[in-house]
C-alpha positions in Angstrom: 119.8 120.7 101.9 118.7 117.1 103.4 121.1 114.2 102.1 118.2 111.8 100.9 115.1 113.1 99.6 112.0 111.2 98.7 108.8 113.2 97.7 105.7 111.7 96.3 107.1 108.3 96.5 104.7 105.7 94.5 105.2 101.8 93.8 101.7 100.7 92.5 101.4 96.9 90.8 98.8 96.3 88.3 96.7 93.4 88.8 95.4 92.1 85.8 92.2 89.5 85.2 89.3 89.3 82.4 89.2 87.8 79.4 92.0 90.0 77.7 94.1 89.7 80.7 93.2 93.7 81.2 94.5 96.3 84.2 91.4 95.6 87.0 93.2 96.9 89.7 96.1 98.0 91.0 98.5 97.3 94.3 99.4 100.7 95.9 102.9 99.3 97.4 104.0 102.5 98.6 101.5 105.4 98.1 102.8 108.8 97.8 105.2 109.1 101.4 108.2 111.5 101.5 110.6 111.6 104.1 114.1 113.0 104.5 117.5 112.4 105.9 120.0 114.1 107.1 123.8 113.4 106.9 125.2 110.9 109.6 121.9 110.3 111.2 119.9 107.1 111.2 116.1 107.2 110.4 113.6 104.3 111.0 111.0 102.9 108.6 109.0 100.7 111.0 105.5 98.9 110.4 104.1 95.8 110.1 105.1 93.2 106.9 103.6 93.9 103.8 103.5 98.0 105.0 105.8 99.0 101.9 109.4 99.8 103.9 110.5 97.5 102.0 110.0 98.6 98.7 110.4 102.2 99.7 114.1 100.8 100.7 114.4 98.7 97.4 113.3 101.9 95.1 115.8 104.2 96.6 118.7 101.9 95.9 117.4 101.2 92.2 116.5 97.9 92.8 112.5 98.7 92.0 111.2 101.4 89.1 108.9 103.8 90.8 105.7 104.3 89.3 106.1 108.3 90.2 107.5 110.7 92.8 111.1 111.9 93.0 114.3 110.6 95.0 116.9 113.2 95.5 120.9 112.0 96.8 122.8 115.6 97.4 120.5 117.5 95.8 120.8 115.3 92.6 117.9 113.5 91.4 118.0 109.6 91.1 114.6 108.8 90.2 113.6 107.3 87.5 117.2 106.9 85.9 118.5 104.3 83.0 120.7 101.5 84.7 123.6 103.4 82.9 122.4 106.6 84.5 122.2 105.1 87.7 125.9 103.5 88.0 127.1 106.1 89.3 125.3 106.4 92.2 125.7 103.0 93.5 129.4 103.5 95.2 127.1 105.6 97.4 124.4 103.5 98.4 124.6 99.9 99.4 122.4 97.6 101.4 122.5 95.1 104.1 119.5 92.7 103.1 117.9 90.5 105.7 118.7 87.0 105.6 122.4 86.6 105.7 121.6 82.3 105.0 120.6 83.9 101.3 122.3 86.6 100.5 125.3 85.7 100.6 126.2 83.2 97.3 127.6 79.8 99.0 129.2 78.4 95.7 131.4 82.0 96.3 134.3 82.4 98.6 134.3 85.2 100.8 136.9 87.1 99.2 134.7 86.8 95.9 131.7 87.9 97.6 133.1 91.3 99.2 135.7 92.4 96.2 132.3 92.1 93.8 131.2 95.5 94.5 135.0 96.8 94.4 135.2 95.0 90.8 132.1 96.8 89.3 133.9 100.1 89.5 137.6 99.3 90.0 140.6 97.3 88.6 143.0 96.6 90.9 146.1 93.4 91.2 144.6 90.1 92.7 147.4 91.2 95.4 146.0 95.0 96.0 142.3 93.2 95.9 143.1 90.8 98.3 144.6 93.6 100.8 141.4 95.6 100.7 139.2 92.7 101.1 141.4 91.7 104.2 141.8 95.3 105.6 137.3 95.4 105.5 137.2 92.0 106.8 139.4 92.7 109.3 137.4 95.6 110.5 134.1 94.1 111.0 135.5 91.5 113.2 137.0 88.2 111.3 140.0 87.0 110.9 141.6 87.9 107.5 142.4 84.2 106.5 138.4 84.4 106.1 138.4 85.4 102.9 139.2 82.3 101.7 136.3 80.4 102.9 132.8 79.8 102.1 129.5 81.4 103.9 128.5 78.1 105.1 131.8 77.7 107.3 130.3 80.6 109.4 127.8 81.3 111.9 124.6 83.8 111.3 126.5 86.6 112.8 129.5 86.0 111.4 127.5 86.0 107.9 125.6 89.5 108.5 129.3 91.0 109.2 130.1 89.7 105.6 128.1 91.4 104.5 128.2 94.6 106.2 131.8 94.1 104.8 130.2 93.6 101.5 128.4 97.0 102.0 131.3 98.8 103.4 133.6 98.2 99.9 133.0 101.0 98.1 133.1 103.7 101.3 129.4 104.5 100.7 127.4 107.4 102.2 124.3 106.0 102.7 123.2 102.7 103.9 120.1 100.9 103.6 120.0 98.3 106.4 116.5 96.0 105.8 116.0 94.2 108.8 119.5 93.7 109.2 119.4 91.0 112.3 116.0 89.7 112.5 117.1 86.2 111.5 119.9 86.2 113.9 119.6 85.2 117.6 118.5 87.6 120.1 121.9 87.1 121.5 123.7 87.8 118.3 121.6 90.9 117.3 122.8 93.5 119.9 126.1 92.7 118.7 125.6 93.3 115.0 123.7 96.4 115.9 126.1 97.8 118.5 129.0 97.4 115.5 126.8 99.1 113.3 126.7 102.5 115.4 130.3 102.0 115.9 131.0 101.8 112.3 128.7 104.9 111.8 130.8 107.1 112.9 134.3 105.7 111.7 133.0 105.7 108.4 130.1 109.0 108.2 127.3 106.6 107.3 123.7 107.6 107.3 121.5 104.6 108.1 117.8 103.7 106.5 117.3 101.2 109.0 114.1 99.2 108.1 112.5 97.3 110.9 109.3 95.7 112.4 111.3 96.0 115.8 110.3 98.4 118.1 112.9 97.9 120.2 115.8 97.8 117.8 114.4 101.1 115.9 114.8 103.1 119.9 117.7 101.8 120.1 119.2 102.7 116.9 117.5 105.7 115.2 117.4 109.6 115.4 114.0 110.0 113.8 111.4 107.6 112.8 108.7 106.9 110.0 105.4 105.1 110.8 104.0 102.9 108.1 100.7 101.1 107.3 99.1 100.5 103.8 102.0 101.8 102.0 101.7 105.5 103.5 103.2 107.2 106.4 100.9 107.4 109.3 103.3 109.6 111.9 106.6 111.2 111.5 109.1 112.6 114.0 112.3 112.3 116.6 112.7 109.1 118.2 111.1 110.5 121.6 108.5 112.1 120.1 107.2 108.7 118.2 107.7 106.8 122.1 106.7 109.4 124.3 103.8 111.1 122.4 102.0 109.4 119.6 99.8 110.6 117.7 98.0 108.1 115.5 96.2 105.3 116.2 98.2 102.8 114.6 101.3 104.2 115.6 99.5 103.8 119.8 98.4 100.6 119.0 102.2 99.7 117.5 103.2 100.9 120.8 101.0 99.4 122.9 101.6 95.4 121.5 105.2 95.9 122.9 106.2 93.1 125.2 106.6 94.3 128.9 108.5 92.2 130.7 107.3 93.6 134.6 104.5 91.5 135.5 102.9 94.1 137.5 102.3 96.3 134.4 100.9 94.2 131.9 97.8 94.8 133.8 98.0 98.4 133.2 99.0 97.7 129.3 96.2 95.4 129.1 94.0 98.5 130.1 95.9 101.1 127.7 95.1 98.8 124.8 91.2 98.5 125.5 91.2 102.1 126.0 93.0 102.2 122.4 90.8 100.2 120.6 87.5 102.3 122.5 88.8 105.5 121.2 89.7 104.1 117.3 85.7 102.8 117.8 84.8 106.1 119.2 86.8 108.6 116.7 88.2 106.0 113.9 87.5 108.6 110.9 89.6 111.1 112.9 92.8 108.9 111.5 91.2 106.9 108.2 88.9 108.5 105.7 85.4 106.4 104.5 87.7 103.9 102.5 89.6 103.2 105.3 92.9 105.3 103.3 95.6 107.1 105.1 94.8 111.0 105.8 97.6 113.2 105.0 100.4 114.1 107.5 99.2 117.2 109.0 102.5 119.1 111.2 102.0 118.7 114.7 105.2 120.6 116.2 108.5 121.5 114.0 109.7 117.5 114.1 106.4 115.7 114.2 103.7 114.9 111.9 100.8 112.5 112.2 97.7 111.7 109.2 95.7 113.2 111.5 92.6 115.4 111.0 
């Protein structure tokens, strides 16, 4: 039985115009994708802004209503649930949201931000709190006098480890990471993501790691989802996505990568017209008249493409 399952997933916004202010059209978010993940591993939603991860991520953890399709956690259906219904559920999913400059509330101290999760579920002595706060503080790399400071008395890095901390509270199972470090330096961000895998594994986290980065979704994740237009264009293990792809999006992704060897770009120069020849030549091979998504058709046991 997979850990997460989404099936059918739909986030569609009505737009409304007309005299009465009517339902003229409608936003299709995410349109109908369904994935899975397994226990401990880490799978990629990657694509290019305005694609949908983010709102797929944002549904699973509550913080959007789907308009229809099913999310499973353990086999136990969390779709579609009241707020009340839903509590439960949030000791085992948290999030690590982008921008750590924002998320973080800067009229709060630190020990304030983390111990929030901890006092939605649990009451504990300002002394046991404190402990617990320190001890998870501790772990993610700051000193445990921290906690008595204010976000703005740290740098960007410093702030994403917050809050991972924040995260980290309530021992959750799953993890959805939204661009965790792409408003961090480049010399900050293999940090961050380094401690992530090593906190993977102390902890048996399984990662929905959302990401425009090519680079950091290799690096990080087991399997990996392909968006564009709200639907998944091409499915599969992290090699098979590099090595082999399938669709044309996912080739062109691919080929936009920055190589740094001089004496290639040529040659990438060359795979991209070739790319952009063969969407010319055989474009309704991957998009249908109206320029939608085909369906994932199963390539090999791992990898799918919407592919005819």
């Amino acid at each position: 039985m997979a850990f997460l399952k989404v099936n059918e997933l739909n986030v569609h916004y009505p737009i409304r115009g007309g005299l009465l202010r009517g339902v003229i059209d409608q936003v299709k978010a995410v349109d109908g994708i369904s994935f899975e993940l397994q226990r401990g591993e880490t799978y990629g939603l990657v694509g290019e802004s305005g694609c949908g991860k983010t709102t797929a991520g944002r549904t699973i953890i509550g913080l959007i209503q789907a308009t229809s399709g099913e999310i499973f956690l353990e086999g136990s259906r969390i779709s579609k649930l009241s707020r009340r219904q839903f509590a439960p559920y949030r000791r085992d999913i948290q999030m690590i949201f982008q921008d750590p400059y924002s998320s973080l509330n800067p009229r709060k101290r630190v020990i304030d931000i983390v111990a929030e999760p901890l006092r939605n579920f649990e009451r504990l002595s300002p002394q046991e709190e404190l402990r617990k706060v320190q001890q998870i503080i501790e772990r993610v790399g700051l000193h445990p006098e921290a906690v008595f400071k204010y976000p703005h008395e740290f740098s960007g890095g410093q702030r994403q480890r917050i809050g991972i901390a924040r995260a980290l509270m309530l021992n959750p199972k799953l993890i959805i990471a939204d661009e965790p470090v792409s408003s961090l330096d480049v010399s900050v961000q293999a940090q961050v993501l380094n401690f992530m895998k090593e906190i993977q594994q102390e902890f048996q986290l399984t990662y929905l790691l959302i990401s425009h980065d090519l680079g950091i979704i290799r690096h990080m994740c087991d399997r990996v989802g392909i968006m564009y237009r709200g639907r998944l264009v091409e499915e599969g293990t992290r090699d098979e996505l590099f090595d082999h792809p399938q669709h044309m999006y996912a080739k062109r992704l691919l080929s936009a990568i920055p190589n740094p060897n001089p004496r290639q770009r040529q040659a990438q120069m060359q795979l991209r017209q070739q790319i952009e020849q063969e969407y010319e030549l055989h474009a309704d091979q991957y998009f249908d008249h109206e320029g939608r998504v085909h369906p994932l058709k199963r390539i090999t046991k791992t990898h799918s493409a919407a592919i005819l």
